[in-house]
Backbone bond lengths (Angstrom), bond angles and torsions (degrees), N, CA, C in turn:
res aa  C-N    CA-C-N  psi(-1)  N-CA   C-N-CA  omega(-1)  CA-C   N-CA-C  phi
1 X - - - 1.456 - - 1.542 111.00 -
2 X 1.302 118.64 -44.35 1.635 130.38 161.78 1.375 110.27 -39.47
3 X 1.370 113.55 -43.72 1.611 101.16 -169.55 1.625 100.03 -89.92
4 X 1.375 110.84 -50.82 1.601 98.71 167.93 1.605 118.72 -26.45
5 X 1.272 110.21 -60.78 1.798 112.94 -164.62 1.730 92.95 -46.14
6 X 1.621 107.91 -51.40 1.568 108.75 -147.81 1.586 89.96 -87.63
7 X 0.995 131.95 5.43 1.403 105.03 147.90 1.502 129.31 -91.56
8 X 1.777 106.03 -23.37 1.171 129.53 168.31 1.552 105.80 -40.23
9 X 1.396 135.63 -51.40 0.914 160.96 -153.81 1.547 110.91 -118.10
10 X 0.774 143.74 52.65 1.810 167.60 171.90 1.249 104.64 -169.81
11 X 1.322 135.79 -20.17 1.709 145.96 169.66 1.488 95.14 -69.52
12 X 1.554 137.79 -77.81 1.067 147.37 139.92 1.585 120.73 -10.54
13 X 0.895 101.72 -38.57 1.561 96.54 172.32 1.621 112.85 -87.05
14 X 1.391 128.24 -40.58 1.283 113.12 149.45 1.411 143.81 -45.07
15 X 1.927 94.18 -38.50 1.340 86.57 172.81 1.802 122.09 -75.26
16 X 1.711 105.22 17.59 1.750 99.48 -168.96 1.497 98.94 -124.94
17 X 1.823 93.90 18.52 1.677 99.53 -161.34 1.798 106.00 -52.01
18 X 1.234 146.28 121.63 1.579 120.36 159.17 1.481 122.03 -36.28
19 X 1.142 117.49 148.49 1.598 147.08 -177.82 1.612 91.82 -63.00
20 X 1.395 123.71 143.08 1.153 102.66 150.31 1.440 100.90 -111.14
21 X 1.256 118.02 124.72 1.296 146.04 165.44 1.782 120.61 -62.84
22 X 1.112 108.01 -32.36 1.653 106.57 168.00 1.513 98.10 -156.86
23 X 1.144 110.55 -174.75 1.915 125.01 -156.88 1.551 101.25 -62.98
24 X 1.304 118.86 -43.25 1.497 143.35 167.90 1.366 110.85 -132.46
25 X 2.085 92.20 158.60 1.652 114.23 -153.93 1.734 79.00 -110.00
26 X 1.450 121.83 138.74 1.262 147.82 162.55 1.509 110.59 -94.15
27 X 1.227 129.34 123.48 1.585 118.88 173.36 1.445 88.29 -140.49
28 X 1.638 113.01 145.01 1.388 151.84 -171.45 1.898 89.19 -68.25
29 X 1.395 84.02 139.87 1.413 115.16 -174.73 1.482 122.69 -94.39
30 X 1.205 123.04 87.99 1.628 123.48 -170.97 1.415 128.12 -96.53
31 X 0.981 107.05 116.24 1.633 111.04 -163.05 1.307 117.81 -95.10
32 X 1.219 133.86 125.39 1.320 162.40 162.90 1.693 127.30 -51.80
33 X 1.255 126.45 100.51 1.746 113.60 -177.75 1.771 95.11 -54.18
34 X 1.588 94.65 129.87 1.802 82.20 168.85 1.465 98.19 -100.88
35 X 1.423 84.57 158.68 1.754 99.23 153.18 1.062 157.14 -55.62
36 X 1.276 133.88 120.89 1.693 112.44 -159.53 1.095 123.14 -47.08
37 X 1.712 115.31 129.30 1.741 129.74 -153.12 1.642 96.82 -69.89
38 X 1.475 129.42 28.22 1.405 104.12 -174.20 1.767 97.33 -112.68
39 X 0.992 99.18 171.19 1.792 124.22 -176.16 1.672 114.96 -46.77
40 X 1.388 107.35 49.92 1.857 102.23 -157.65 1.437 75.50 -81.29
41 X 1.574 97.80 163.66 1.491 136.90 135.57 1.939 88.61 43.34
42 X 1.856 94.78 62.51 1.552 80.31 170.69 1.382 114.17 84.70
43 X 1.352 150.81 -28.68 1.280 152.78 -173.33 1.500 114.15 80.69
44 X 1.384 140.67 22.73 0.963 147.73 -171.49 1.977 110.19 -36.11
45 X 1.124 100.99 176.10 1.959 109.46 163.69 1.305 99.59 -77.07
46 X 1.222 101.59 143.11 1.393 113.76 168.13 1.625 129.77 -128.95
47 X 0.955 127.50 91.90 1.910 131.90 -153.80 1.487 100.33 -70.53
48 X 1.623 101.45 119.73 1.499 117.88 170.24 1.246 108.11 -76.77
49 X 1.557 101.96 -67.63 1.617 123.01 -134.63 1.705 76.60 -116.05
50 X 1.915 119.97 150.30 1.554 113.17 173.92 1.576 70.92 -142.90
51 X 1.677 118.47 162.62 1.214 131.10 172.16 1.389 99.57 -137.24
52 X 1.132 136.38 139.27 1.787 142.37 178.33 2.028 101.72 -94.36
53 X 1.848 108.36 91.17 1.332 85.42 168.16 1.589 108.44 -110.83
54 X 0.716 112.99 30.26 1.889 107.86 150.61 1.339 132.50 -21.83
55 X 1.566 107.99 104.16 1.370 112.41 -145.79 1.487 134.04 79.51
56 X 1.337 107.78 -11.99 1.728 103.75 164.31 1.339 126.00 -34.69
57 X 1.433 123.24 134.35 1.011 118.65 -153.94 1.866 113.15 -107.46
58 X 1.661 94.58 -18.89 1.605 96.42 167.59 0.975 121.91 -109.65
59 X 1.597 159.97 162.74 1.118 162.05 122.62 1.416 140.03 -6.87
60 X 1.571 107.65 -12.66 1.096 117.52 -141.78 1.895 94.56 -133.35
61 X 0.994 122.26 138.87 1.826 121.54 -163.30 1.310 84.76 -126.80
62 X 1.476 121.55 147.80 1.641 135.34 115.69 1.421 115.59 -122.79
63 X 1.580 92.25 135.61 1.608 106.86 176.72 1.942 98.02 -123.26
64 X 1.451 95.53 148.26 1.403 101.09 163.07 1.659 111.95 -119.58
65 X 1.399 118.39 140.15 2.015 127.76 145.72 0.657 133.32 -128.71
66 X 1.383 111.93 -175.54 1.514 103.08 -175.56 1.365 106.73 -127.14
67 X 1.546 140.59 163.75 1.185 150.70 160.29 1.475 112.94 -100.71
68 X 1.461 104.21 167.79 1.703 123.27 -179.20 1.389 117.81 -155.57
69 X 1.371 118.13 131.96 1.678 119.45 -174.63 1.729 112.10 51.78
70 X 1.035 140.44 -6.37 1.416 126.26 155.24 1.959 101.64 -28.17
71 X 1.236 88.61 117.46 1.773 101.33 166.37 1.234 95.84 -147.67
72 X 1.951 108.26 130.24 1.403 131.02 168.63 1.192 115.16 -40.35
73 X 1.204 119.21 131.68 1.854 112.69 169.60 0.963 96.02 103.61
74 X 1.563 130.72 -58.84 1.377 124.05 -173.61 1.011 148.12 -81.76
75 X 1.577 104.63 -57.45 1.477 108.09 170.78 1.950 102.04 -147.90
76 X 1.097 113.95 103.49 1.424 138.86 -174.02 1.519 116.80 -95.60
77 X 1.285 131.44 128.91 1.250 135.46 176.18 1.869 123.77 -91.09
78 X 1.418 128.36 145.64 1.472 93.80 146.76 1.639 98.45 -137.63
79 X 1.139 98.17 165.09 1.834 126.90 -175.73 1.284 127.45 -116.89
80 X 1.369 116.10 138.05 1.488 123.19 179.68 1.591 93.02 -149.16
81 X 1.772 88.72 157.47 1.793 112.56 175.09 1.707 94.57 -113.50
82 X 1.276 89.62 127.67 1.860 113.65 179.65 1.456 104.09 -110.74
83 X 1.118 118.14 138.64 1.458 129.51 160.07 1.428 124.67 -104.63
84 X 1.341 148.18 116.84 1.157 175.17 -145.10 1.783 120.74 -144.29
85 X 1.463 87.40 121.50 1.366 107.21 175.89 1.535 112.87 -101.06
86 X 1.475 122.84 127.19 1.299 118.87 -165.79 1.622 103.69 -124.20
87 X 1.171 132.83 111.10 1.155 146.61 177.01 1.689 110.12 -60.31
88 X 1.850 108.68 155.46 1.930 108.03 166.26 1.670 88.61 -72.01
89 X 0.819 140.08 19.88 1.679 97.58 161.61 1.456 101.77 -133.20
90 X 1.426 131.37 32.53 1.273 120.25 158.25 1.798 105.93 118.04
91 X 1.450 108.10 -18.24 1.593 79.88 -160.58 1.544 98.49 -104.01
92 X 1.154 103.30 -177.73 1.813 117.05 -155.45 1.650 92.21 -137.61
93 X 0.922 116.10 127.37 1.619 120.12 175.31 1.885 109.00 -147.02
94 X 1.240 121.24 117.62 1.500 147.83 -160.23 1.588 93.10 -49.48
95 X 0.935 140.89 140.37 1.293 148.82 158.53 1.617 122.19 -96.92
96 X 1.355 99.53 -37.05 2.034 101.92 -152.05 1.639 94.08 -166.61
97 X 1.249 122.87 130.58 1.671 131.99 158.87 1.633 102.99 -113.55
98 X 1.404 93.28 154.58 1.659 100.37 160.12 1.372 93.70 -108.62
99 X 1.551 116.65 167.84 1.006 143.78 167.43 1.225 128.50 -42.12
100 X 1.529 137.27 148.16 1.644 119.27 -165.50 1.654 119.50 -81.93
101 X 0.921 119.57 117.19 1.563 115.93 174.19 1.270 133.14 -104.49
102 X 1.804 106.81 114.30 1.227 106.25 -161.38 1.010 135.03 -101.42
103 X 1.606 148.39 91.87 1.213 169.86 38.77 1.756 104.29 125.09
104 X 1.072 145.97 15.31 1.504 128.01 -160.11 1.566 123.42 -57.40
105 X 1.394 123.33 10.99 1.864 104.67 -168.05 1.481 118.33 59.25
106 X 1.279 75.76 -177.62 1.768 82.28 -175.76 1.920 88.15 -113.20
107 X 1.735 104.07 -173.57 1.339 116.45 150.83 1.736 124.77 -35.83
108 X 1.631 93.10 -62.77 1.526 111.07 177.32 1.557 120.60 -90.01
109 X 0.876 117.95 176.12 1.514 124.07 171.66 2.155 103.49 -67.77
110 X 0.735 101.80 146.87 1.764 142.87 173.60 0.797 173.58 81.65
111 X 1.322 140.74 -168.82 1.219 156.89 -104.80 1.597 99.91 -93.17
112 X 1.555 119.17 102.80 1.466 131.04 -166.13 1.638 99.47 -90.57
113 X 1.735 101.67 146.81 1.458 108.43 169.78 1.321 90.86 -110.16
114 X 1.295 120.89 154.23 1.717 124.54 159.58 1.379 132.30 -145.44
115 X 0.929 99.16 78.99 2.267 108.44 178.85 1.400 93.68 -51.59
116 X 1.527 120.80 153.55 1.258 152.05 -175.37 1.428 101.46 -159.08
117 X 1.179 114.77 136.35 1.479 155.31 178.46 1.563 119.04 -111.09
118 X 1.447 117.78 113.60 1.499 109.73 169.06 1.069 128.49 -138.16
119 X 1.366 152.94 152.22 1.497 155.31 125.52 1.751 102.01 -49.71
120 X 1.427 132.72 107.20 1.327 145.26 -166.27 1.476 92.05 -79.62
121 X 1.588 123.85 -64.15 1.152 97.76 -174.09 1.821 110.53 119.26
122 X 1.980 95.58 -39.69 1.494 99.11 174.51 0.898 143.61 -44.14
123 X 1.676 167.89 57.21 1.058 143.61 -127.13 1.594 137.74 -49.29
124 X 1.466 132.74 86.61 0.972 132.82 178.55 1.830 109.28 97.58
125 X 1.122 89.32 -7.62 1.829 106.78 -172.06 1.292 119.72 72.21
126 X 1.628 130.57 2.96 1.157 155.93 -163.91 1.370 112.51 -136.54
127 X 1.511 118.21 170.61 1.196 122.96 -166.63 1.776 91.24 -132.27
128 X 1.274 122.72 122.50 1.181 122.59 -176.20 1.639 114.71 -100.18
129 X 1.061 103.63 4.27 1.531 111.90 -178.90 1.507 121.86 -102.72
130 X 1.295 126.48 -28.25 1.153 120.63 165.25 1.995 98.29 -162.04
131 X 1.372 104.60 -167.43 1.246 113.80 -177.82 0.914 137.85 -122.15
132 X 1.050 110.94 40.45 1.772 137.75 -166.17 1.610 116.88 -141.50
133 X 1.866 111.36 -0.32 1.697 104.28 149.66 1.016 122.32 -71.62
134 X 1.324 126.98 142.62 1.501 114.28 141.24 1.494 110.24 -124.02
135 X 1.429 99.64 167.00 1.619 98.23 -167.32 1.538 104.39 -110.11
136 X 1.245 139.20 145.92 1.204 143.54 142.94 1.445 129.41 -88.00
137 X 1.713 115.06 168.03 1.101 120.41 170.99 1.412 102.76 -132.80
138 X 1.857 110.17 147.28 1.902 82.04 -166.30 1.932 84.56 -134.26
139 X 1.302 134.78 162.45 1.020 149.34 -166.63 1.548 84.73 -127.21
140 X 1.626 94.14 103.34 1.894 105.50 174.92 1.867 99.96 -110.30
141 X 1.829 88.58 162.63 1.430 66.97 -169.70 2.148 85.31 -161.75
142 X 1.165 113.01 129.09 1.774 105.40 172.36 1.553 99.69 -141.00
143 X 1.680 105.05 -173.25 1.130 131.15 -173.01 1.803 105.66 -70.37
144 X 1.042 117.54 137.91 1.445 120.50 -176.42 1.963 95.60 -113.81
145 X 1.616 87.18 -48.78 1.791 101.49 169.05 1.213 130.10 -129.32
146 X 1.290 134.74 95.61 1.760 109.37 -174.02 1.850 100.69 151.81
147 X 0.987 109.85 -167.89 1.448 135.77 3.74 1.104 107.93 -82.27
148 X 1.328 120.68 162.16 1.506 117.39 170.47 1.639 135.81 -102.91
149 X 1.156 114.38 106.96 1.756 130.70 -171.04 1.378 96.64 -21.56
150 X 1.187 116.52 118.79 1.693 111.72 154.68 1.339 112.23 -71.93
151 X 1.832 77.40 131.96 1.884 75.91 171.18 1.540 99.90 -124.37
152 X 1.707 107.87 -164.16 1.190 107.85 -168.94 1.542 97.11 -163.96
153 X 1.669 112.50 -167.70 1.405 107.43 -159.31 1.350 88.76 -109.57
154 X 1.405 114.49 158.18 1.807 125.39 -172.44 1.467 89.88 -118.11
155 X 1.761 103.66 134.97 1.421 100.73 171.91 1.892 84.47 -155.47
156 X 2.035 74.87 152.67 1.587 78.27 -164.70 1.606 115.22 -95.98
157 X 1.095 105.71 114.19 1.540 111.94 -161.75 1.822 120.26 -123.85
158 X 1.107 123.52 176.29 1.561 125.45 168.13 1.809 90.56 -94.97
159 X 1.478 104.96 128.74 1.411 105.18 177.56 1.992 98.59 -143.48
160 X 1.723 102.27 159.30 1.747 95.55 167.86 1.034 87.42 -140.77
161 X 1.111 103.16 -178.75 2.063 115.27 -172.06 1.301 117.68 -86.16
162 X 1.040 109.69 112.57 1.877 122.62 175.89 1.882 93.34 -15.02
163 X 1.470 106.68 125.40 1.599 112.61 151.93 2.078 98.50 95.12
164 X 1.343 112.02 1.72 1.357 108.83 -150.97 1.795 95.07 -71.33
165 X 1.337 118.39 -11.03 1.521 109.45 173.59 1.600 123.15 -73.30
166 X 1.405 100.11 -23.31 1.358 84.88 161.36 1.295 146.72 -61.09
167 X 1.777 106.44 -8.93 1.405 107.85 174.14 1.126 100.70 -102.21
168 X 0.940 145.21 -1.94 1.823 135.65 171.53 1.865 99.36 119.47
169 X 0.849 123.82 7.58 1.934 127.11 176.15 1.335 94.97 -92.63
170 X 1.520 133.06 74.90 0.879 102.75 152.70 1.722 113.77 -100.90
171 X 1.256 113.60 167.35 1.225 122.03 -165.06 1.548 114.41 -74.33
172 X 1.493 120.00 114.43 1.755 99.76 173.99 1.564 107.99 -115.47
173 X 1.271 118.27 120.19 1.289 120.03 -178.83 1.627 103.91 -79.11
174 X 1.806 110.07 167.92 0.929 115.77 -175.39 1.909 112.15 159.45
175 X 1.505 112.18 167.83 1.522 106.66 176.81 1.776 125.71 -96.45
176 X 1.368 100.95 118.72 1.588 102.31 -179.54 0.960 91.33 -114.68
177 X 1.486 109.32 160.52 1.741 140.44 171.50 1.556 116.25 -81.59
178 X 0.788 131.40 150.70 1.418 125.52 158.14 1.521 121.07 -100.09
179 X 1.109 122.87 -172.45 1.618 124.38 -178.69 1.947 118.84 -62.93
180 X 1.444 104.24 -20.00 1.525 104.99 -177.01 1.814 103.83 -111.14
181 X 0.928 116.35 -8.82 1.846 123.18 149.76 1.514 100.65 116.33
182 X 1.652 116.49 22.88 1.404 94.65 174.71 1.651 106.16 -101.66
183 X 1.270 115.12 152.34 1.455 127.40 164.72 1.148 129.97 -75.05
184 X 1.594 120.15 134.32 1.160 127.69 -169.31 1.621 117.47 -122.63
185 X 1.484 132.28 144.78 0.833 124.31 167.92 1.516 105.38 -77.67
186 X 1.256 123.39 158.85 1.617 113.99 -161.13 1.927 97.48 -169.16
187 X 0.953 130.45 154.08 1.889 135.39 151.98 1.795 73.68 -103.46
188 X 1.792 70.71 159.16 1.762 78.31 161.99 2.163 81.97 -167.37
189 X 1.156 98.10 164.05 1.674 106.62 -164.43 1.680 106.93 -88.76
190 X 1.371 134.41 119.22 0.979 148.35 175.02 1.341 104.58 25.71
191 X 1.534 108.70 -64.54 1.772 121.22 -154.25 1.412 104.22 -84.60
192 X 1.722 116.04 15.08 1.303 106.71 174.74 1.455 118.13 80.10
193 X 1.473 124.38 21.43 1.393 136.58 -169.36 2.024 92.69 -111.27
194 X 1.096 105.39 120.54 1.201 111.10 173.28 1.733 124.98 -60.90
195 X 1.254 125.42 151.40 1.191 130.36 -165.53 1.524 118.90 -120.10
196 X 1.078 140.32 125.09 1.150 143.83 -161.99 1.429 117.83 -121.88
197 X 2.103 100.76 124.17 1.253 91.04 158.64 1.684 148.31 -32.67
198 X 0.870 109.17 154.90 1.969 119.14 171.85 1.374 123.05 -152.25
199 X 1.363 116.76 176.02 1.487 136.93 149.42 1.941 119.48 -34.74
200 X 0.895 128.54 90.57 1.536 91.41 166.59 1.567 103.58 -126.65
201 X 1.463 102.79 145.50 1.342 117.03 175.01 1.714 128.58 -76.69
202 X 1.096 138.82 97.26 1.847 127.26 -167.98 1.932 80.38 -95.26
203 X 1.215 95.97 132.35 1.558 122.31 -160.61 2.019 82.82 -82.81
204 X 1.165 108.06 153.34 1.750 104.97 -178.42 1.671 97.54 -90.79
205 X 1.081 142.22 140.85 1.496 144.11 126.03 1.352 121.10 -6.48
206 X 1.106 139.86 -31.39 1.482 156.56 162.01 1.728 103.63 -47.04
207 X 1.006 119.51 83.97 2.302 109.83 149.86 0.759 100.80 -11.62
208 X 1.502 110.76 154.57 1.624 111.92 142.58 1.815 90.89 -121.53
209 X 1.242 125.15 48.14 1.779 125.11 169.00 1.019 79.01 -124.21
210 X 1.261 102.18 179.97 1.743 147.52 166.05 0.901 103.44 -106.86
211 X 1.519 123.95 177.49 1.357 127.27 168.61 1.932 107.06 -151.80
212 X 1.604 115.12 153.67 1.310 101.76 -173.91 1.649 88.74 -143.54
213 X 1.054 92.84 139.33 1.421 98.61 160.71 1.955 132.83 -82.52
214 X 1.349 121.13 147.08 1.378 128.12 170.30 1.474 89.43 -35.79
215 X 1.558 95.53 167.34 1.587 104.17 162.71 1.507 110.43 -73.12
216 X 1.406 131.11 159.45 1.188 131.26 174.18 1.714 108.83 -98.54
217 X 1.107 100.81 -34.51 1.745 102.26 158.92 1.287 100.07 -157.54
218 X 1.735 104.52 174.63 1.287 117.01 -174.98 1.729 92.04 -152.78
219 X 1.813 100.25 106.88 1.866 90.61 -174.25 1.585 85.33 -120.57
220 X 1.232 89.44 155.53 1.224 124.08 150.64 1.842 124.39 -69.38
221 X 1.417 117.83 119.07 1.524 114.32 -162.32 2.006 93.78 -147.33
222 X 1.340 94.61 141.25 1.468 132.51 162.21 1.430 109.77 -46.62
223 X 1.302 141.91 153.68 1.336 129.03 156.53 1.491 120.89 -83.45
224 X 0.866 114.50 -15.48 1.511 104.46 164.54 1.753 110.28 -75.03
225 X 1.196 118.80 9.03 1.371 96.60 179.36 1.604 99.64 -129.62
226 X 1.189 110.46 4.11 1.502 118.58 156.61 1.642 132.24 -175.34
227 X 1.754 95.31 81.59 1.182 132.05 -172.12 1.343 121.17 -56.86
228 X 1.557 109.47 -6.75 1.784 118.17 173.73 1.451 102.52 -68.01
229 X 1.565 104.69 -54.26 1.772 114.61 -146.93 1.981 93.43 -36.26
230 X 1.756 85.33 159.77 1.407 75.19 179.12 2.049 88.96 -161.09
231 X 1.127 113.51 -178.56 1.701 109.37 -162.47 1.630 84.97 -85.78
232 X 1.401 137.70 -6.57 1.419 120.72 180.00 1.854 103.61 -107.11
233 X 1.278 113.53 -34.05 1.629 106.90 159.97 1.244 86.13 148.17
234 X 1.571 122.01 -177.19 1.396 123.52 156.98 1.736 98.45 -153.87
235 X 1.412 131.73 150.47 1.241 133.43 -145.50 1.747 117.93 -145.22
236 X 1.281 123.47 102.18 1.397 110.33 -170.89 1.652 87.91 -106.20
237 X 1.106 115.08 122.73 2.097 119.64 155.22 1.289 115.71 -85.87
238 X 1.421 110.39 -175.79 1.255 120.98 155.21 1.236 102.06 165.64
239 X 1.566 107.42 125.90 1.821 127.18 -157.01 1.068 113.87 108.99
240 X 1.429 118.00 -5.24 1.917 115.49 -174.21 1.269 102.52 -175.63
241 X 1.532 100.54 139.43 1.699 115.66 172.97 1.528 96.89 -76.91
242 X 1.696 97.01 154.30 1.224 117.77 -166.70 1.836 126.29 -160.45
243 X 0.632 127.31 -153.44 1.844 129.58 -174.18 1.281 135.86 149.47
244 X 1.428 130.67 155.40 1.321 107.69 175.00 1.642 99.67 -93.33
245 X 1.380 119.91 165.52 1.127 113.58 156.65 1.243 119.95 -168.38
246 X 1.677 130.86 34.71 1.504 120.37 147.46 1.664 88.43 -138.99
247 X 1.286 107.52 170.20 1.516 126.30 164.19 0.967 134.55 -64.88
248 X 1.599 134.07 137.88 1.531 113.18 -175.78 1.049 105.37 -50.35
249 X 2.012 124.18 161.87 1.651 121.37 -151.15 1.547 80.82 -164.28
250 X 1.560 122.24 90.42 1.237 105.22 -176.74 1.955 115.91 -81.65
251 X 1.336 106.65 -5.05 1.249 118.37 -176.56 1.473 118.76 -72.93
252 X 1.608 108.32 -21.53 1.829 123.47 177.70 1.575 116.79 -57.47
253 X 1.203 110.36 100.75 2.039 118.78 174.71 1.029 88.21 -25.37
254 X 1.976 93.81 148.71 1.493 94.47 156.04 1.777 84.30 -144.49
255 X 1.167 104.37 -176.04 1.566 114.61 -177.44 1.577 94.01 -94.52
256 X 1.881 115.16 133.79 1.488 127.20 -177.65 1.573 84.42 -75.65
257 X 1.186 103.93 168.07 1.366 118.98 161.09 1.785 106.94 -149.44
C-alpha cells in the first residue's frame, strides 16, 4: 500500500511537472546581508547569495561570482552551493552540498570570476507533497585563511584624538623653556599642561576582508549543455588560484539566516 501511495504521488507529481518554456529555467537571484566574513563561532558557512529554484525542472545548476582582495598567504576563501528545503512554517533543513572550493587569490589584488557547476541533488526540483515548500540554492562562503589585522605604518609624532575640539582641548602650539633655559618648540593643551610626543599608527589602505559577491545567476541547465556538473561541483575561475578539496559534508555548521 506504501508503494502504491508513493507512486500515487510521483504520478501527481508529473502531472504538476513545470512546462519547460525555453531550453533552460532562469530564476531571480536573491541576496542575503552576509555576515561578517571573519572566523565567528568556529568559522562556520556563511550564505551570501540564496536563489529560489522551486520547481526547477533540471538537475543540473550554474551559478556565477565574483571575488575581491583574495591575496595568497593572506587571506583565502573557500565556497560551496547548499541546497535547502524550506517548509510553510518557517523551518529550513539542508538537503545537498557540493564539495569545498578553494579560492586562494593571486600575489596581487584581483577581481575573480567563478562558474560553478552542479548536480543539486533536489528531488525532482519540486515538492510533491504539498504546496507550501520551496526550495533554495544558497552561495556559502568562509575563511579558509585570515582575516588579516590591518596594519599600518608607526611614526613617531605629536598626535590628539580625532574630534578632541569639541571638548574645549584644543591644541595651542608655541615656545616653552624648560628648567635649564633652553627653548622648545612644544603644543601644550589650553590649561598650559604640556603635551607629549608618541606612537601613532596611519592604518594602510589595504582590507584585511575579502569580499564575494551574490550569485549573478543561478540557471537551471539540461545535460547536454553542461556535461561537467557533477553531485561534488565542477569549477572554472579566472583572477585566482583555486581547487577542490574536501567532500560534500552535509554535517558542517553553517550560520541560519
Amino acid at each position: 500500500m506504501q508503494e502504491l501511495a508513493g507512486l500515487k504521488r510521483r504520478l501527481t507529481a508529473l502531472e504538476r511537472k513545470p512546462d519547460t518554456i525555453t531550453k533552460f529555467d532562469r530564476y531571480p537571484v536573491i541576496e542575503g546581508e552576509a555576515v561578517p566574513r571573519g572566523p565567528i563561532s568556529g568559522n562556520p558557512w556563511n550564505t551570501c547569495g540564496l536563489a529560489n529554484v522551486t520547481g526547477m525542472v533540471f538537475d543540473r545548476i550554474e551559478c556565477k561570482f565574483n571575488t575581491d582582495w583574495l591575496i595568497k598567504g593572506r587571506r583565502e576563501a573557500e565556497v560551496r552551493l547548499a541546497a535547502f528545503r524550506h517548509s510553510g512554517k518557517g523551518e529550513r533543513k539542508i538537503v545537498s552540498v557540493s564539495g569545498t572550493l578553494e579560492l586562494n587569490g593571486l600575489a596581487n589584488r584581483a577581481v575573480a570570476t567563478v562558474l560553478m557547476r552542479w548536480i543539486h541533488g533536489i528531488p525532482y526540483g519540486w515538492d510533491y507533497e504539498d504546496d507550501t515548500t520551496v526550495y533554495t540554492i544558497e552561495l556559502q562562503h568562509r575563511y579558509k585563511r585570515g582575516p588579516e589585522h590591518p596594519k599600518g605604518q608607526t611614526i613617531y609624532a605629536i598626535a590628539a584624538q580625532e574630534g578632541s575640539a569639541t571638548n574645549g582641548n584644543i591644541l595651542n602650539w608655541g615656545y616653552r623653556q624648560d628648567d635649564g633655559g633652553k627653548w622648545w618648540w612644544i603644543p601644550a593643551y589650553r590649561n598650559g599642561s604640556p603635551w607629549a610626543p608618541d606612537f601613532v599608527t596611519v592604518p594602510n589602505r589595504d582590507p584585511g576582508t575579502y569580499s564575494i559577491s551574490a550569485m549573478h545567476y543561478c540557471v537551471g541547465l539540461p545535460q547536454e549543455r553542461i556535461p561537467e556538473a557533477s553531485t561534488n561541483g565542477w569549477a572554472w575561475i579566472q583572477g585566482s588560484d583555486g581547487k577542490w578539496t574536501r567532500d560534500p559534508n552535509l554535517s558542517e555548521p553553517f550560520f541560519s539566516i
